[in-house]
FIKOLZA-1660 file (N, C-alpha, C; in steps of 0.1 Angstrom, whole numbers, plus 5000, padded with zeros to 4 digits):
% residues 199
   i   px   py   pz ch aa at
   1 5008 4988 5000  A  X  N
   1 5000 5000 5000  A  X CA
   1 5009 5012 5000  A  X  C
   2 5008 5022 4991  A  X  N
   2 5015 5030 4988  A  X CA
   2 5008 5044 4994  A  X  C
   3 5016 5053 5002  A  X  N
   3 5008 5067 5009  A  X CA
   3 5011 5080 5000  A  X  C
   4 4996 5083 4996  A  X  N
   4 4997 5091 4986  A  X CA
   4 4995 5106 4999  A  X  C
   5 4999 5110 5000  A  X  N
   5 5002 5129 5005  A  X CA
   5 4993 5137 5001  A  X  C
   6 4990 5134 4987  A  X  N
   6 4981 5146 4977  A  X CA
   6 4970 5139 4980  A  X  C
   7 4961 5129 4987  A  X  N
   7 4948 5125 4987  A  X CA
   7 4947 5131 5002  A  X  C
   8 4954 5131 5016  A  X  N
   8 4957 5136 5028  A  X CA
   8 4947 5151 5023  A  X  C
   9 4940 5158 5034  A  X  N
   9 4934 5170 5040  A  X CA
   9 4948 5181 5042  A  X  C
  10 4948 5192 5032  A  X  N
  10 4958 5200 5034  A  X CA
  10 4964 5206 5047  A  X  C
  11 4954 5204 5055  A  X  N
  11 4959 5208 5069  A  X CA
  11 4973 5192 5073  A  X  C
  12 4962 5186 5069  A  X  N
  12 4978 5173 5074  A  X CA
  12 4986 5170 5067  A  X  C
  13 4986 5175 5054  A  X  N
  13 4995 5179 5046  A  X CA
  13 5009 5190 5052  A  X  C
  14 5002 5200 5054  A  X  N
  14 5008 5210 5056  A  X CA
  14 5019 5205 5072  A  X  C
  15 5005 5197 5079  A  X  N
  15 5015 5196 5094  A  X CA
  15 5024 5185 5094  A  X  C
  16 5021 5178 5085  A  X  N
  16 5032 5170 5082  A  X CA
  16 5044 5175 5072  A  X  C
  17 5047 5183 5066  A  X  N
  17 5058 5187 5058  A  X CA
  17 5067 5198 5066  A  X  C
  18 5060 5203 5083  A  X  N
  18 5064 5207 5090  A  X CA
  18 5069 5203 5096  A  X  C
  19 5063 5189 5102  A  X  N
  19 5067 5183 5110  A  X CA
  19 5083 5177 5103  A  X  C
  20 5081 5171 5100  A  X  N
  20 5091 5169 5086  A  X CA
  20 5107 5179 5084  A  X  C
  21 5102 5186 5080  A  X  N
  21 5113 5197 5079  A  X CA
  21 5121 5206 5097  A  X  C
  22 5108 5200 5107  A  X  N
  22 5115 5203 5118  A  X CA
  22 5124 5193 5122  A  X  C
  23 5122 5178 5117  A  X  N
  23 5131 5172 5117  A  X CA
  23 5141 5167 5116  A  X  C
  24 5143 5172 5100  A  X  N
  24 5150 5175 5093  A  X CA
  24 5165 5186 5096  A  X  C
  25 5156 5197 5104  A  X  N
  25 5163 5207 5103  A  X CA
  25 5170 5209 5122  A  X  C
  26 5162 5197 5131  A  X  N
  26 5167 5191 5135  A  X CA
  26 5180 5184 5138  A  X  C
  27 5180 5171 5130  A  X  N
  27 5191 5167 5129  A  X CA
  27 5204 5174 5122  A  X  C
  28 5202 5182 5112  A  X  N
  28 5208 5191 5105  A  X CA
  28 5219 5197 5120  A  X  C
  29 5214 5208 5127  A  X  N
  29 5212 5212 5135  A  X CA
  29 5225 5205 5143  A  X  C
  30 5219 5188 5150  A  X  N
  30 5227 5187 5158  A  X CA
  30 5238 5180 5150  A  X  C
  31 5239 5173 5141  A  X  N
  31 5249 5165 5136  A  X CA
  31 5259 5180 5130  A  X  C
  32 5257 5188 5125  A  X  N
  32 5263 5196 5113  A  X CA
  32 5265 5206 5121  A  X  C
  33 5258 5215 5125  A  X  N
  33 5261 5231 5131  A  X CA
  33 5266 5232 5140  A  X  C
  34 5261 5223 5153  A  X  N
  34 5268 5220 5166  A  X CA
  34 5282 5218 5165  A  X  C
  35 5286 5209 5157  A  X  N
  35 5302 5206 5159  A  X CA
  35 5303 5217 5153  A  X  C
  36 5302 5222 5143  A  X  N
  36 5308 5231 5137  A  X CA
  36 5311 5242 5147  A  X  C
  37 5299 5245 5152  A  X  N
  37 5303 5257 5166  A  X CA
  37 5311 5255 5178  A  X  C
  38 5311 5242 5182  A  X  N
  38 5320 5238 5190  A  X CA
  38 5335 5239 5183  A  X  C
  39 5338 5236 5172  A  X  N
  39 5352 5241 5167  A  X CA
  39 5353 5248 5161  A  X  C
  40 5345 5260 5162  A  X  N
  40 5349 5272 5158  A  X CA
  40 5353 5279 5175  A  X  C
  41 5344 5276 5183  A  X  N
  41 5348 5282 5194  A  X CA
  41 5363 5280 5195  A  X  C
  42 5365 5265 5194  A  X  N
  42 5381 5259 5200  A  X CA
  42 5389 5267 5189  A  X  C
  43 5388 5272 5180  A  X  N
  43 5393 5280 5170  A  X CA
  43 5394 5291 5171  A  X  C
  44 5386 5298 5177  A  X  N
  44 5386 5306 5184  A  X CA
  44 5394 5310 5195  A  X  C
  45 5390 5301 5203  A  X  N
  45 5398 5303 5216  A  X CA
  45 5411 5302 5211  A  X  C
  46 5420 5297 5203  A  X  N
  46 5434 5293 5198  A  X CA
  46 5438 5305 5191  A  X  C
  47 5428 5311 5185  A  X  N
  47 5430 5322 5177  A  X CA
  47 5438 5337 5193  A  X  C
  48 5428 5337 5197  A  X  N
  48 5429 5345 5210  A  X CA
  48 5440 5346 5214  A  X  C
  49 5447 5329 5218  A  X  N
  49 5460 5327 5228  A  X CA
  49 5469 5330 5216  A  X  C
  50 5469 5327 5203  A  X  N
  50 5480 5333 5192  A  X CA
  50 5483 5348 5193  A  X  C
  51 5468 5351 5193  A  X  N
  51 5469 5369 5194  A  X CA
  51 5477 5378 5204  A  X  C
  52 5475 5370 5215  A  X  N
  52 5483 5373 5227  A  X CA
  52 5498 5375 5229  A  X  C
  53 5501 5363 5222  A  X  N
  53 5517 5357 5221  A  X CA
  53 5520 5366 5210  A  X  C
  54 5515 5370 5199  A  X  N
  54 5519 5376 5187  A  X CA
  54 5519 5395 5195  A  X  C
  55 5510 5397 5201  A  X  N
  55 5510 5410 5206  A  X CA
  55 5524 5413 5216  A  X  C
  56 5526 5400 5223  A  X  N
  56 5537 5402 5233  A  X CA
  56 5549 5403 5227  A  X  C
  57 5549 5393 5219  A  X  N
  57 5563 5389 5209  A  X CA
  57 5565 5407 5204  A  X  C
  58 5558 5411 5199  A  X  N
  58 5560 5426 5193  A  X CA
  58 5562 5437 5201  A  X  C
  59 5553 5436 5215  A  X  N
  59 5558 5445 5223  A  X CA
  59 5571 5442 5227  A  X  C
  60 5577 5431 5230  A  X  N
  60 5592 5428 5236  A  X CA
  60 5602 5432 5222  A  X  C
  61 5598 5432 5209  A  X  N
  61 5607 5435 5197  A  X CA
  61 5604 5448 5198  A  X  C
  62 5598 5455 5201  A  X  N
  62 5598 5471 5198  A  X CA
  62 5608 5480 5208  A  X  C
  63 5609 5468 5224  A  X  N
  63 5620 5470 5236  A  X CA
  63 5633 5467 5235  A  X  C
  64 5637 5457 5222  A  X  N
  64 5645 5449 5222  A  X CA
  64 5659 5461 5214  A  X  C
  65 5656 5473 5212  A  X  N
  65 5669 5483 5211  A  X CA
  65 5668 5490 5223  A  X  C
  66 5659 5490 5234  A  X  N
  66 5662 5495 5246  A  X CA
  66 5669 5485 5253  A  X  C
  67 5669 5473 5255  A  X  N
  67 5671 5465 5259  A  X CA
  67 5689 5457 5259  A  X  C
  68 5693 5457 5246  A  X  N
  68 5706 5463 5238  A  X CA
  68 5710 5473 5247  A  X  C
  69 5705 5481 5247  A  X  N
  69 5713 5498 5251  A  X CA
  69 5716 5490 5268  A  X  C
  70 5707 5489 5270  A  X  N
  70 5704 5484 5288  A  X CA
  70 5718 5476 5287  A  X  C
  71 5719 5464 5277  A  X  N
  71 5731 5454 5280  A  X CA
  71 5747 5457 5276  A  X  C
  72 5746 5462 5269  A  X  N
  72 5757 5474 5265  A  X CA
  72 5762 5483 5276  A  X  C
  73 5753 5490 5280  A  X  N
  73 5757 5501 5293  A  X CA
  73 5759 5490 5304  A  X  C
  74 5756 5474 5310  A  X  N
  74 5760 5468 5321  A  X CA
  74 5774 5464 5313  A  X  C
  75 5771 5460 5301  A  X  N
  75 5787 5454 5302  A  X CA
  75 5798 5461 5303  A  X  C
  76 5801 5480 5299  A  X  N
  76 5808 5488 5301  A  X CA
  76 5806 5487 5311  A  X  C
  77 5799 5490 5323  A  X  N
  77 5803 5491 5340  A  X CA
  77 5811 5474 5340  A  X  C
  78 5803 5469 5339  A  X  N
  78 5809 5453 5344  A  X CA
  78 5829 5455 5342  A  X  C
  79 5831 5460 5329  A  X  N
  79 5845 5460 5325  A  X CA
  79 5851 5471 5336  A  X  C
  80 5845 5483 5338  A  X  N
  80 5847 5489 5346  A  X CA
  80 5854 5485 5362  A  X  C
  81 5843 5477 5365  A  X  N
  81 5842 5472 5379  A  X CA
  81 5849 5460 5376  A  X  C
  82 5858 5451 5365  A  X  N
  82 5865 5442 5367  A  X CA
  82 5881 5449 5365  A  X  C
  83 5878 5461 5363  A  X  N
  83 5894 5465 5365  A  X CA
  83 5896 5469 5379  A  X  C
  84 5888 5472 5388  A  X  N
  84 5888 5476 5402  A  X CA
  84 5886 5460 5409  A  X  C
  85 5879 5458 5405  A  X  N
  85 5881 5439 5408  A  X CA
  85 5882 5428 5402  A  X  C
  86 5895 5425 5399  A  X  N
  86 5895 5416 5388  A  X CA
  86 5893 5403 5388  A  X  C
  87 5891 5392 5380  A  X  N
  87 5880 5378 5380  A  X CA
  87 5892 5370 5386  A  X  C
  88 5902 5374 5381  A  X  N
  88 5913 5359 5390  A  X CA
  88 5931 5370 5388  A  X  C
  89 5937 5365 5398  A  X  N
  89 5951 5374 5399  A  X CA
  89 5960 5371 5388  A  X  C
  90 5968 5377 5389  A  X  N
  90 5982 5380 5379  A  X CA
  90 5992 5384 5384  A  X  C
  91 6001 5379 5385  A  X  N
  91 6010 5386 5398  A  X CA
  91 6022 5392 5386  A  X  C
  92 6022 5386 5374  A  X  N
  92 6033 5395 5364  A  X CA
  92 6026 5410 5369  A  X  C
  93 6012 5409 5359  A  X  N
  93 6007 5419 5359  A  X CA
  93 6008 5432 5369  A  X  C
  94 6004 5426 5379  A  X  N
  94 6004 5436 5394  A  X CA
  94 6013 5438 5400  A  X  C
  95 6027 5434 5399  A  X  N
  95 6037 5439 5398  A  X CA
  95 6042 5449 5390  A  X  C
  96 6041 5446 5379  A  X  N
  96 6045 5457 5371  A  X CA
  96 6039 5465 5371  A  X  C
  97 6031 5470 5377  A  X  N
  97 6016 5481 5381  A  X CA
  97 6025 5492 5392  A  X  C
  98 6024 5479 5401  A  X  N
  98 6032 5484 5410  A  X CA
  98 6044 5494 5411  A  X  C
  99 6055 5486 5405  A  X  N
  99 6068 5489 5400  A  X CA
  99 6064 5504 5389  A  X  C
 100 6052 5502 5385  A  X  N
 100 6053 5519 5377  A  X CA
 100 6047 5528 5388  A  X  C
 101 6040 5525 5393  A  X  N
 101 6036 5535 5404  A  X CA
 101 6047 5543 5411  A  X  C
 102 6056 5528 5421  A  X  N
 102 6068 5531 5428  A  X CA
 102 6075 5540 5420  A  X  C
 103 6082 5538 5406  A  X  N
 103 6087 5545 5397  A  X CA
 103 6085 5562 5396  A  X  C
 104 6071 5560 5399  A  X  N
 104 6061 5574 5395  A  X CA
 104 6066 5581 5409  A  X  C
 105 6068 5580 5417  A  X  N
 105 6070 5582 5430  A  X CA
 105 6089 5579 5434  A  X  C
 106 6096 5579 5427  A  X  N
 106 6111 5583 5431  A  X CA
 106 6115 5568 5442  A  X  C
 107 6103 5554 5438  A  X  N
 107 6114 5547 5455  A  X CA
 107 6112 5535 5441  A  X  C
 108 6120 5525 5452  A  X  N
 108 6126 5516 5442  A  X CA
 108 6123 5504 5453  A  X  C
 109 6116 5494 5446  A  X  N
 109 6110 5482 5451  A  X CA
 109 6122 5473 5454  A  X  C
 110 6125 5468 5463  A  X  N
 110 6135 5455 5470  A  X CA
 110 6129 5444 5476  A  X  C
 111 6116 5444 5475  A  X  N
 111 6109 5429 5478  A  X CA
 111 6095 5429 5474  A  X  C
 112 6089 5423 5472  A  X  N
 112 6076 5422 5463  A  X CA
 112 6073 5403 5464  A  X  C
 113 6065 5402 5475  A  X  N
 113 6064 5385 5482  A  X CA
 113 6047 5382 5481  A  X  C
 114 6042 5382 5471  A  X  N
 114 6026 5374 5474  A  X CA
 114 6026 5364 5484  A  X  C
 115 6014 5365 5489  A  X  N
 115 6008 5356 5501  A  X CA
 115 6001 5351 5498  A  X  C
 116 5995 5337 5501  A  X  N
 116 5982 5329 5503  A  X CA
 116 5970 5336 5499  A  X  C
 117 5961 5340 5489  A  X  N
 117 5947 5344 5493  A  X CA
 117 5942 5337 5501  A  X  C
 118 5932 5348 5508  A  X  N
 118 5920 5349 5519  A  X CA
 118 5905 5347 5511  A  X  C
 119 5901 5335 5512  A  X  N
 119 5888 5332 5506  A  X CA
 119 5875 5344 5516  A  X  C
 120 5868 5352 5512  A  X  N
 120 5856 5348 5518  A  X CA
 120 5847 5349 5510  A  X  C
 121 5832 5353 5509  A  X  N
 121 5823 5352 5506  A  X CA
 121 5819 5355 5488  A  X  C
 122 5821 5366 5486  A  X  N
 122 5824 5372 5475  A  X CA
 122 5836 5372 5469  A  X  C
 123 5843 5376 5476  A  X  N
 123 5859 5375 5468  A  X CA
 123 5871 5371 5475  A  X  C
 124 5883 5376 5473  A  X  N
 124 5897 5368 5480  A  X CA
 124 5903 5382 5483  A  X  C
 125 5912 5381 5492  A  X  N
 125 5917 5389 5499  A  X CA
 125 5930 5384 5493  A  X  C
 126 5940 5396 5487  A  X  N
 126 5956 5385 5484  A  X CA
 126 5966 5399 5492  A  X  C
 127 5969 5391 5498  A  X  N
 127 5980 5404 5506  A  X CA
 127 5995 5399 5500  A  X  C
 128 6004 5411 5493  A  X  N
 128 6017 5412 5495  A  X CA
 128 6021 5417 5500  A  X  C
 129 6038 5413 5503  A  X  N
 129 6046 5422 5515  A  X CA
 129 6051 5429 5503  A  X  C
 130 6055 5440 5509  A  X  N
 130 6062 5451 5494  A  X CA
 130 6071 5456 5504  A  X  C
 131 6088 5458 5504  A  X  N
 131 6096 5468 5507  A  X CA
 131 6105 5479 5501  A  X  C
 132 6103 5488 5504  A  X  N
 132 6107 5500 5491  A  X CA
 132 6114 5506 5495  A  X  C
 133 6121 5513 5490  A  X  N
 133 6134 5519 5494  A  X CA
 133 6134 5534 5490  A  X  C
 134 6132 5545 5495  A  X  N
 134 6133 5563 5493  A  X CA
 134 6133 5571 5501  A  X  C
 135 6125 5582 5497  A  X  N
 135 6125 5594 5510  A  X CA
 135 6109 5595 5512  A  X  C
 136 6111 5599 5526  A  X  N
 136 6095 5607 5531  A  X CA
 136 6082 5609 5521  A  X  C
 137 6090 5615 5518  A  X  N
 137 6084 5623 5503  A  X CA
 137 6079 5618 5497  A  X  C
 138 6084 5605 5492  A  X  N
 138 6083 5598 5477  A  X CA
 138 6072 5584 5483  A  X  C
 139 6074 5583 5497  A  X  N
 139 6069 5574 5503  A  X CA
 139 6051 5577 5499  A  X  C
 140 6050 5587 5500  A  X  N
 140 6041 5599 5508  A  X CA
 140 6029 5596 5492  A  X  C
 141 6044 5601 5481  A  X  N
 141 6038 5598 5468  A  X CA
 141 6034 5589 5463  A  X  C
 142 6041 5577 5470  A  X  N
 142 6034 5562 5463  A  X CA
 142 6023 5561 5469  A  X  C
 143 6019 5568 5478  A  X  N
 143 6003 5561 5487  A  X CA
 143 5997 5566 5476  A  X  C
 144 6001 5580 5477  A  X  N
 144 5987 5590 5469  A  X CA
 144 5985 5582 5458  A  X  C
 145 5993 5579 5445  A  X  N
 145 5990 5571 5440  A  X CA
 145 5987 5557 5434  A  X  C
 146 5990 5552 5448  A  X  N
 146 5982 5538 5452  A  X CA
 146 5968 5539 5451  A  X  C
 147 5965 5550 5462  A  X  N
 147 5948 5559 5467  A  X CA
 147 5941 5560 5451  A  X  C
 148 5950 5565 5441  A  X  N
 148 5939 5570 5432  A  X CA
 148 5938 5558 5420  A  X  C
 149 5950 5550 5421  A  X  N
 149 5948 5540 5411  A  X CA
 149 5934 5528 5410  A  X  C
 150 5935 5529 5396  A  X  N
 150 5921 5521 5394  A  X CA
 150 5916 5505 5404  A  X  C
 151 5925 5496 5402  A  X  N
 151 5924 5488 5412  A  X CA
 151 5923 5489 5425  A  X  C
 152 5920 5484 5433  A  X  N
 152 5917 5487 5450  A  X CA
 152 5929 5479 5453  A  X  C
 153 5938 5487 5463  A  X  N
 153 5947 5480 5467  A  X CA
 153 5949 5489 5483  A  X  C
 154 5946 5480 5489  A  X  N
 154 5949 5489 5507  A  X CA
 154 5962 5485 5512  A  X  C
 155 5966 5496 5515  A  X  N
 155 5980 5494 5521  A  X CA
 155 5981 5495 5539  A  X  C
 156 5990 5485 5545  A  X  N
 156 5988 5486 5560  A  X CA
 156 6000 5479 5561  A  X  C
 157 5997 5478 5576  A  X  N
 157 6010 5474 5587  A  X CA
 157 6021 5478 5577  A  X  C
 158 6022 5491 5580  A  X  N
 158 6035 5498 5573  A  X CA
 158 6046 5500 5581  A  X  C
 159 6056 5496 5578  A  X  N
 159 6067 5502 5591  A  X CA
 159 6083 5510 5585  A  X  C
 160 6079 5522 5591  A  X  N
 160 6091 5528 5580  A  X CA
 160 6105 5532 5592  A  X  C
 161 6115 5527 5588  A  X  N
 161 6125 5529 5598  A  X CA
 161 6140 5538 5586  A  X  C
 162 6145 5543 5594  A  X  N
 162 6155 5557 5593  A  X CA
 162 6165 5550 5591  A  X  C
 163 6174 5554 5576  A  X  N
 163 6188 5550 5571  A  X CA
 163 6194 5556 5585  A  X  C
 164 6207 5548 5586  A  X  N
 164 6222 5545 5593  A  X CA
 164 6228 5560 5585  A  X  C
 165 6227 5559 5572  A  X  N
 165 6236 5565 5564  A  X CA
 165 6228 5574 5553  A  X  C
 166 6217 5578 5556  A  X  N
 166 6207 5583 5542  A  X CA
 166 6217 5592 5531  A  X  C
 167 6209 5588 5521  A  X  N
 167 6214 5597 5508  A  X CA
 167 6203 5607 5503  A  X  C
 168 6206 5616 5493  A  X  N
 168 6189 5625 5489  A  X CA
 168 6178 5621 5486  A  X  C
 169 6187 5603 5479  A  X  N
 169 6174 5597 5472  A  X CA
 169 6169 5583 5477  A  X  C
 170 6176 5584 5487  A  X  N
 170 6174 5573 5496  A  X CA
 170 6176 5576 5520  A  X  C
 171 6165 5579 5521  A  X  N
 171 6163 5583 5540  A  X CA
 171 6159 5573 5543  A  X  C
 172 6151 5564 5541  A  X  N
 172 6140 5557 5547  A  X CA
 172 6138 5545 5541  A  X  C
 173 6137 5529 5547  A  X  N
 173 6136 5518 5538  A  X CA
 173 6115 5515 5547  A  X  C
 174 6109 5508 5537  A  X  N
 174 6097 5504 5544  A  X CA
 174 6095 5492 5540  A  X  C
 175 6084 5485 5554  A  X  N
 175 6078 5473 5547  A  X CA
 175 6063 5470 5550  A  X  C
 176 6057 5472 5542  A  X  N
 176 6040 5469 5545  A  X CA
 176 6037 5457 5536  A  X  C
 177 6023 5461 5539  A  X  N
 177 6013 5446 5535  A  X CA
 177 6006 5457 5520  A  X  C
 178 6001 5451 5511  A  X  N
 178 5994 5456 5502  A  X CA
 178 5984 5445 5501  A  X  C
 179 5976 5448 5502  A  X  N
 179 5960 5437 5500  A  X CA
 179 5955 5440 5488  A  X  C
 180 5956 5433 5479  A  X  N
 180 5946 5433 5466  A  X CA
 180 5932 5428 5468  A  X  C
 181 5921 5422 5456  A  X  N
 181 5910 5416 5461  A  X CA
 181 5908 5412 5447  A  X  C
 182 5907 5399 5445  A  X  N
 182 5901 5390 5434  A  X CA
 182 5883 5387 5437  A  X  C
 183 5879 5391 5426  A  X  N
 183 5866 5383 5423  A  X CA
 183 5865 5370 5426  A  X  C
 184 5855 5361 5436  A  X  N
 184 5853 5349 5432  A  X CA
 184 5843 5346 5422  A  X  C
 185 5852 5335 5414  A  X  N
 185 5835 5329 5402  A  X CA
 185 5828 5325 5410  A  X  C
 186 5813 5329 5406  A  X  N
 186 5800 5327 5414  A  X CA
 186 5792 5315 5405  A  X  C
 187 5795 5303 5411  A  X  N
 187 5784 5292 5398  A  X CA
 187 5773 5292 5401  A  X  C
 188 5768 5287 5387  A  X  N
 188 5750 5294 5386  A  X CA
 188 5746 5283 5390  A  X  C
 189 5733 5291 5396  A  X  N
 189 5721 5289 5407  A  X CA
 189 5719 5273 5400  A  X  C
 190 5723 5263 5407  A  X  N
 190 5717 5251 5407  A  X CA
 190 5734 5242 5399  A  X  C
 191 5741 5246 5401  A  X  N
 191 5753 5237 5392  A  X CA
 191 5763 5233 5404  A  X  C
 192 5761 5234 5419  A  X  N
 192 5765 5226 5424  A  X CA
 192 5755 5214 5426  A  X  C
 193 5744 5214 5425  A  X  N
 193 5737 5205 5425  A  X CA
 193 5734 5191 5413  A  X  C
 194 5737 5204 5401  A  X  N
 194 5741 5192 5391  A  X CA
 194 5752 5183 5392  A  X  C
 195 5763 5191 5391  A  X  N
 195 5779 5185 5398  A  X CA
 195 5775 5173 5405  A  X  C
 196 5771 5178 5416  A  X  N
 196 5766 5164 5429  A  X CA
 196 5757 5149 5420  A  X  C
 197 5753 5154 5412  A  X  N
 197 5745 5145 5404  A  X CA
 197 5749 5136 5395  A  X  C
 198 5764 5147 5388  A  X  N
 198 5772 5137 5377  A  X CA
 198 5778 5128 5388  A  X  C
 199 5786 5132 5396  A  X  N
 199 5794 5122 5405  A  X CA
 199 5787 5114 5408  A  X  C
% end
């Protein structure tokens, strides 16, 4: 038996081609538009966190010649502050620093004895004995520029005793301590712990 539609009363015609198409437009509905909305949202959402990252990325590239400038101006101080404290000793070096200074000042070095560094915290303490041979004067001149030289070097337990026989260019022999100060390398945050890990 075959169902003819066109012999049906147009009202049940009509409510059935509604009903029908609500159906229709039903499943449509959930199978097809639904997902679709649901990954558009997740496309959405993904879109958003790209936007983010792409806005940040550009604000930090638009910093990134202030930023330069920033690293540039620490490393000139850094160089700075490694000639006033230097990363590890030299004792050619710091002698012959020395020996121009003394020079600059009229006395004439006769012992020059590095000591043991002094570990602490930050850095090392390296004391030499230095004895130098001149006048008052010239003694007077090597502090001052000891005082203004770039490196930090403190001079102490100085003890100056009176030639037997002085000459003009020689009254006075001395012998103090001169303390230099080395940088300690500082290892990065977590590399004694790795260390402990390889062993």
């Amino acid at each position: 038996m075959q169902l003819n539609l066109t012999k049906l009363p147009w009202k049940v015609q009509v409510g059935t081609f509604v009903t029908v198409s609500a159906l229709l437009a039903g499943a449509f509905y959930y199978y097809w538009v639904e997902p679709m909305q649901a990954e558009m949202a997740i496309r959405e959402q993904k879109l958003a966190k790209m936007n983010t990252t792409i806005n940040k990325g550009l604000a930090t590239a638009r910093q990134l010649p202030q930023f330069q400038k920033q690293v540039a101006e620490l490393e000139s101080r850094l160089d700075g502050l490694k000639a006033v404290l230097p990363e590890q000793k030299d004792v050619g070096d710091l002698l012959r620093r020395i020996q121009t200074l003394a020079t600059q000042a009229n006395l004439q070095i006769k012992g020059f004895k590095p000591a043991a560094t002094v570990t602490k915290q930050m850095h090392q303490e390296w004391p030499i004995t230095l004895e130098l041979d001149g006048t008052y004067h010239n003694v007077g001149r090597f502090l001052d520029h000891v005082a203004k030289f770039s490196r930090i070097i403190n001079v102490g337990e100085m003890k100056i005793v009176a030639k037997d026989k002085p000459t003009v260019e020689s009254t006075v022999t001395v012998a103090c301590v001169a303390t230099t100060f080395v940088l300690v390398d500082q290892p990065a945050p977590g590399a004694k712990g790795a260390a402990g890990k390889k062993s």
